[in-house]
N, C-alpha and C positions, 0 to 999 in steps of 0.2 A: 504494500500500500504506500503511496503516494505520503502519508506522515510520518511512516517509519523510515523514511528515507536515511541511510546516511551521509551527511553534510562533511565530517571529517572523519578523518583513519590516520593515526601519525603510530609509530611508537616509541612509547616513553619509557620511564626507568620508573620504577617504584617495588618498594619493599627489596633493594638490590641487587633488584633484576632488571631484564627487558622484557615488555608486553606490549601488545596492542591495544592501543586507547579508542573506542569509537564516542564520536558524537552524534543521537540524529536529528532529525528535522523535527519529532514528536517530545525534543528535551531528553533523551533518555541517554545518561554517558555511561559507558560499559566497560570495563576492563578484567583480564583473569575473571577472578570470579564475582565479581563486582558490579553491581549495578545502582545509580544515582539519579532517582528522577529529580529534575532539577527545579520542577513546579513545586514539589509537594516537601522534598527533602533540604534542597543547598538553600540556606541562608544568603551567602557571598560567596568572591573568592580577591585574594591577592595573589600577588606574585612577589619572590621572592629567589635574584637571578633567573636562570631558566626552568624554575619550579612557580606550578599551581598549585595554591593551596585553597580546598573545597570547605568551607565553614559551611555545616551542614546538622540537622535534627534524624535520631533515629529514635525508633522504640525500643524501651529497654526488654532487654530480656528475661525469662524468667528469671526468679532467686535473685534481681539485681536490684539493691534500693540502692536509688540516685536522686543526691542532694538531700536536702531536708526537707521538700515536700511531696507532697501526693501528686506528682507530675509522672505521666504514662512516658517521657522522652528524656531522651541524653543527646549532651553537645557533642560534635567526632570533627574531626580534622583529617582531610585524605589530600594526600597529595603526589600531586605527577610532576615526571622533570621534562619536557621536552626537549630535542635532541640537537634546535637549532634555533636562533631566535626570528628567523621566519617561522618557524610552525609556532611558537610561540604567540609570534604578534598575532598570527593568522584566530588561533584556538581564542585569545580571549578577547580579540573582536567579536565573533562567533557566541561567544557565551557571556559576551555584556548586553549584546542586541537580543538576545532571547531574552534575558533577566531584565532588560526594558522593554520590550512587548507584553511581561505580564501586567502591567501596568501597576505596579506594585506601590506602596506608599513611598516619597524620600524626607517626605517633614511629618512631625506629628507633635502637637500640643497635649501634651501629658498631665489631666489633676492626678492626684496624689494624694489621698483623705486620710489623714495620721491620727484621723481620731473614732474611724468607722468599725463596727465589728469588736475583735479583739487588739485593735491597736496594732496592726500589724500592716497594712500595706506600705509605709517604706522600706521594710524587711522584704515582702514579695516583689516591688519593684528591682531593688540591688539584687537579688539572687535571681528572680524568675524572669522578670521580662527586659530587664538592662541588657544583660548578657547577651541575650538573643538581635535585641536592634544593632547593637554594636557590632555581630557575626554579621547583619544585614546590610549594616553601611547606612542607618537609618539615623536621621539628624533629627534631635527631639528636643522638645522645651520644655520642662517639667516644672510644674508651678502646685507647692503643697498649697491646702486649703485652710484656711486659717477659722472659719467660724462658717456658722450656717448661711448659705444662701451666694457664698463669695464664688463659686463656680459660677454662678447666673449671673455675676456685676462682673467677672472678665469675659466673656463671652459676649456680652451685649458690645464692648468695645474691641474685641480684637480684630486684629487685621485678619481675618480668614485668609486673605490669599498668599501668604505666607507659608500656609499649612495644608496638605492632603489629608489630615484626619484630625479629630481630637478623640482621645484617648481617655477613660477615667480607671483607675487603678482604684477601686473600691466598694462598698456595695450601692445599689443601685439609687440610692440619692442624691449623689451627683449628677451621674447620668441625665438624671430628672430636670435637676438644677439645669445640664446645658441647655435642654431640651426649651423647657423655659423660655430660658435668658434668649436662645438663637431665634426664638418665634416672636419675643415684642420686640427685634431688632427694627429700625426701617429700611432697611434690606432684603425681610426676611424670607421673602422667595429664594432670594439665592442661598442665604444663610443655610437653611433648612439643609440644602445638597449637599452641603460637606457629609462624609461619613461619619459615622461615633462607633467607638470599640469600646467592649467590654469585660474588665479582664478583673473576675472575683476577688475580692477583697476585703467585704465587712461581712453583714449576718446572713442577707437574704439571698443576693447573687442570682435574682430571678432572672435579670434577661441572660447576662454568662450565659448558667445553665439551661436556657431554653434555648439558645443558640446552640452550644456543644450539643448540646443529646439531640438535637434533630439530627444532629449527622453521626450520633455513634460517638463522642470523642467524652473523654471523661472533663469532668469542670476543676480544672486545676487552671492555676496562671501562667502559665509556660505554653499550654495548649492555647489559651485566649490568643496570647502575645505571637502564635505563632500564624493565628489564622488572620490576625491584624497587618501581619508582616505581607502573607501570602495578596491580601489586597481585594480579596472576590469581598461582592456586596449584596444584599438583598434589599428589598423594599420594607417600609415597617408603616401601619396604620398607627393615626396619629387619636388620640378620645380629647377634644376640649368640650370641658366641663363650665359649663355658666352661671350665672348667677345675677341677672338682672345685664350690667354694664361687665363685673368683673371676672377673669377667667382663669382656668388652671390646665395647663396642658399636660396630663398623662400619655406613657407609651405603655404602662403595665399592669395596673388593677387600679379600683375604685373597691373598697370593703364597708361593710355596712353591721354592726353586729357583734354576732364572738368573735369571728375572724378579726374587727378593728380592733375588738377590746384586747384581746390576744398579741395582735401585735406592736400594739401602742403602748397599755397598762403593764406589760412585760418588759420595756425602758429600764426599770429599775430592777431588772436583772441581769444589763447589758452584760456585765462582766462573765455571764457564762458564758458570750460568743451566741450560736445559735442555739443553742439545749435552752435557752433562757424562753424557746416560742415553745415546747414541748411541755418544761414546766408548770410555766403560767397557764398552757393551755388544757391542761388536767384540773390545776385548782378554780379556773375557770366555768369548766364542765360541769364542775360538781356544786358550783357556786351558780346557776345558768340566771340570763336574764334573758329577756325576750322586749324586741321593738317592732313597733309597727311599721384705636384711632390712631395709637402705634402700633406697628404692628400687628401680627397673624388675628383673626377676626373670628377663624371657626371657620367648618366647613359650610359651604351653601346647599342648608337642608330646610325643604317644604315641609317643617314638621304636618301641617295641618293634611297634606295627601299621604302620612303614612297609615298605615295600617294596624293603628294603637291597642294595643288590648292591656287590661286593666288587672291587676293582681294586690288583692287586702292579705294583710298579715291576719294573725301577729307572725314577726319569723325570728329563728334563732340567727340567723345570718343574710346579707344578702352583697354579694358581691359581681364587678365584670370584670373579666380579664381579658387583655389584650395577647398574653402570649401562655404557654401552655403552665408554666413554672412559676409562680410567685415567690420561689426561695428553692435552695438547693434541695432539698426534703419537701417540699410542696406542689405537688402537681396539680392545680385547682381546674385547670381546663386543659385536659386532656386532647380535645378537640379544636384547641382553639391554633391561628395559623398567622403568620406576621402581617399576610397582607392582603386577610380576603374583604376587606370591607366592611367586617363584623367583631360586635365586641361577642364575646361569651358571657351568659348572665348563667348566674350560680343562686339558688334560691333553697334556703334549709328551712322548711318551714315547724311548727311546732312537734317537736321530740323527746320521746324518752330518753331521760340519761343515759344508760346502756349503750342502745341503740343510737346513742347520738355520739358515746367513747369510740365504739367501733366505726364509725363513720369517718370520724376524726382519723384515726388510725390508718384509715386506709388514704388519707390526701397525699401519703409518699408514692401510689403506684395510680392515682387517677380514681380506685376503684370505689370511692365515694358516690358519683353520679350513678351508678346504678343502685344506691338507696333507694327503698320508695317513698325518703321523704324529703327526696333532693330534687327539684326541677332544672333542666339543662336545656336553656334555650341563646340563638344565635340572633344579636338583635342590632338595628342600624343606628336606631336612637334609644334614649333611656330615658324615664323621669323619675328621680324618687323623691317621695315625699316622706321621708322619716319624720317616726311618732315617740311617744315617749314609752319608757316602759311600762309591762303590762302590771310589773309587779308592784311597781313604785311610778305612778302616773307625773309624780313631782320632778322624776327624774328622766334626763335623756341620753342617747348615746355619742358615741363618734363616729366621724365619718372620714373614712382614712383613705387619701391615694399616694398610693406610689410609693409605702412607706413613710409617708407625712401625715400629718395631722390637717385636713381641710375644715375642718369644724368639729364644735365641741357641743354639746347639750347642757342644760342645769342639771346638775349635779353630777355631770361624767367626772373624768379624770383629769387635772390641771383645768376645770373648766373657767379657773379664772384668768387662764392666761388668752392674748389675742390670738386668733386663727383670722385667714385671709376670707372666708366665708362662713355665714351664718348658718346656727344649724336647720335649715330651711329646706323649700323645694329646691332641687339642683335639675337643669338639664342637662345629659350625655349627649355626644354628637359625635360620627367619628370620620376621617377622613383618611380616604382609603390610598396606601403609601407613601405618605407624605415626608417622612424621614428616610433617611438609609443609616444600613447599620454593616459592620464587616462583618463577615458570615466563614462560617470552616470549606465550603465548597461554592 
């Protein structure tokens, strides 16, 4: 076939011998018993007199633990000598124009959230994903985050065209934050096209991990870093959330219920990293309560031609999500896909404890939705009108997206502090691909 062409044949010297080096037209470079596809595996390469040397990712093999994380790959270094510096010149013209054809990232704006999780993503960044841009010859800005919100006030002013991507090394409330900041820019059509990567770092690492597992790949930061590096993109549905004039642009869930109380009211067990959503959410269950002009606009939706249909509580939960994973251990919409035009609405209506523990239990494998006291539906707009609880009518819930706090009720939790919307009717709206994100294939 016409892509497996071989483009060069030289032979080199390596491991102090001589072999035949092939390169083909389909990236694939072969020698002895050697083979390097140059899409998926090499990093870079330099030279070093008449040697090439191959910065490249393999999988580790059995029995081998490499570095200090949960990363499925190790760094390797292979290198040829060719025999003359015309084959020389000739080979890494040849294999810089291929590794510019992928169209791969060379800038990337880097947060860095040293306060997310368990305190750990400047550790992940120097071990996991440094290492690798540097093998790639990848030029990066790395900017820690100092307090809440400061990803969305750099991003409203950066020079994008500086940068092929921005990057967040954390869990997924930055991401949010850029997300944000790049849509009330007055730019923000273009703004929006930059890519965003996402490479786990605090507790919940829902979109990471709903990236990696669609394609089979485990959620470590080395894997993120590496499918960032590679440069492939998908589309991503965007949900803005309303509220009269003011808005909150989500790419991941909107929670309503146990789920918010769960993930919010469990704050003050950050320090356990993510067992802190498992905990809380036990003593939760058994505790249950039940509820009834710059810038990006929203999508242009005829609410009044949709096709509305109406659903009364009381519910233990109610949330949508935009991608399948809301945390590494959470698979809430199983169903749910980056860019069909739909949120997933998740509905737990009144339940027995039990049967409501076992339900729970099963949100690591999806197998919740086939409850029969879960409804799973695919929807283009949303309205909720959150009520107070059923047990205590003086008191009301929150309402959580993306990991934040969008509104509080009387007598929730911190309800005396300000949220950006009331706890009121909110409208969902979602607009279909609006962002991009770097993707493993």
């Amino acid at each position: 076939m016409e892509q497996d062409e071989c483009i060069l044949s030289d032979q080199v010297r390596t491991n102090g011998g001589t072999t035949t080096a092939t390169f083909s037209a389909a990236g694939q470079l072969r020698w002895d018993d050697h083979r390097l596809d140059i899409e998926k595996q090499v990093l870079g390469f330099s030279v070093d007199g008449l040697k090439i040397k191959f910065r490249a990712v393999a999988e580790a093999e059995a029995g081998i633990c490499c570095c200090t994380s949960k990363s499925a790959l190790i760094r390797k270094t292979f290198t040829l000598e060719l025999l003359s510096s015309d084959s020389l010149r000739i080979w890494t013209e040849k294999l810089q124009d291929y590794l510019d054809s992928l169209g791969r990232p060379r800038r990337l704006f880097i947060f860095v959230n040293p306060y997310g999780g368990k305190k750990s993503a400047s550790k992940i960044f120097q071990n996991d994903v440094k290492p690798l841009l540097d093998d790639a010859s990848v030029e990066y800005t790395v900017q820690e985050t100092k307090h809440q919100l400061h990803a969305k006030e750099v991003v409203q002013t950066l020079d994008l065209a500086k940068f092929d991507g921005i990057v967040c090394v954390s869990g997924d409330g930055i991401l949010v934050e850029v997300l944000n900041g790049l849509l009330i820019r007055e730019d923000w059509e273009k703004a929006i096209r930059i890519p965003l990567g996402a490479v786990p770092a605090g507790t919940g690492n829902g979109m990471a991990k709903s990236l990696l597992d669609s394609h089979g790949e485990p959620c470590a930061a080395s894997n993120a870093a590496l499918f960032i590096i590679r440069g492939h993109k998908c589309s991503l549905d965007i949900a803005t959330i309303s509220q009269g004039e003011t808005r909150f642009f989500s790419m991941l869930m909107l929670a309503w219920g146990l789920v918010a109380d769960i993930d919010i009211e469990s704050e003050k067990y950050r320090w356990m990293g993510s067992a802190r959503l498992d905990f809380y959410g036990l003593q939760r269950i058994f505790g249950l309560r039940r509820d009834p002009a710059y810038g990006y606009q929203g999508p242009n939706v005829d609410i009044k031609s949709l096709n509305w249909r109406m659903i009364d509580g009381p519910f233990v939960s109610v949330w949508l999500h935009n991608v399948p994973w809301g945390a590494e251990d959470t698979k809430a919409a199983p169903d749910a896909e980056f860019s069909d035009g739909c949120l997933d609405l998740i509905m737990i209506k009144e339940t027995p404890k039990l049967p409501l523990l076992k339900l729970m239990t099963e949100l690591n494998s999806g197998g919740h939705v086939k409850s029969p006291y879960v409804s799973y539906l695919k929807v283009k707009a949303f309205i909720l009108q959150p009520g107070p609880r059923t047990d205590d009518p003086t008191k009301s819930g929150i309402i959580d997206v993306d990991g934040e706090v969008l509104a509080r009720g009387s007598g929730a939790y911190k309800c005396e502090e300000d949220t950006l919307m009331r706890y009121d009717r909110l409208l969902i709206r979602v607009d279909q691909g609006l962002a991009t994100l770097f993707t493993p294939h």
